[in-house]
C-alpha distance (Angstrom), angle and dihedral (degrees) to the residues before:
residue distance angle dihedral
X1 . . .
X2 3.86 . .
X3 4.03 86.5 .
X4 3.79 85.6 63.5
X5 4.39 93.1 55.2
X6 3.33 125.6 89.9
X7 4.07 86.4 -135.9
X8 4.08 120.4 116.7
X9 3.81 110.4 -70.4
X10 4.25 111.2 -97.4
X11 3.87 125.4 -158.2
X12 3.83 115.8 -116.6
X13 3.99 83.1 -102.8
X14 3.67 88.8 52.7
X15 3.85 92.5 55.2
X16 3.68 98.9 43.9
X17 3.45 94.1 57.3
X18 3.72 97.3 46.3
X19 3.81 83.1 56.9
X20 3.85 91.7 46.1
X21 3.70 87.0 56.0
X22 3.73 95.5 40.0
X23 3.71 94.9 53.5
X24 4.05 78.7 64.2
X25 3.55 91.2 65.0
X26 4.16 115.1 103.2
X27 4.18 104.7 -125.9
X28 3.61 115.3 -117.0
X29 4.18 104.2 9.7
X30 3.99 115.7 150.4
X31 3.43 118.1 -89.1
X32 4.49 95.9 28.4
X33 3.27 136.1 99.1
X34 3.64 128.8 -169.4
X35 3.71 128.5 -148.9
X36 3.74 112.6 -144.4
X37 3.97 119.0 -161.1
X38 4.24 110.2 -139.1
X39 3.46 120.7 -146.1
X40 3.95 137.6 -167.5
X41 4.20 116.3 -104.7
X42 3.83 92.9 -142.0
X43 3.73 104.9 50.9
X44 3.78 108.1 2.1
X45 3.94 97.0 -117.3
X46 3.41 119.0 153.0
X47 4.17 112.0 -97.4
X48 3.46 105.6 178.1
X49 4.20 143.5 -66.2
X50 3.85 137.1 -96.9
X51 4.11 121.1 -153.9
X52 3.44 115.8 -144.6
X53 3.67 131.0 -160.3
């Protein structure tokens, strides 16, 4: 999904440790918000995103 942000380009190495550190992260603690990537059943393509806060 990070192809589809307007954000700074990140190496492959770059995104998986973001995620390794994000996977840290405790779900639903005051004052985050998680951005979850969406993807299609059938074929696995991206569809979209949801924030949550």
């Amino acid at each position: 999904m990070a192809r589809y942000q307007s954000r700074t380009r990140h190496s492959a190495a770059d995104a998986e440790a973001f995620l390794e550190q994000q996977r840290k992260l405790a779900f639903n603690t005051d004052n985050t918000w998680f951005q979850i990537a969406t993807k299609y059943k059938e074929d696995t393509a991206p569809a979209g995103e949801v924030a949550v806060a």
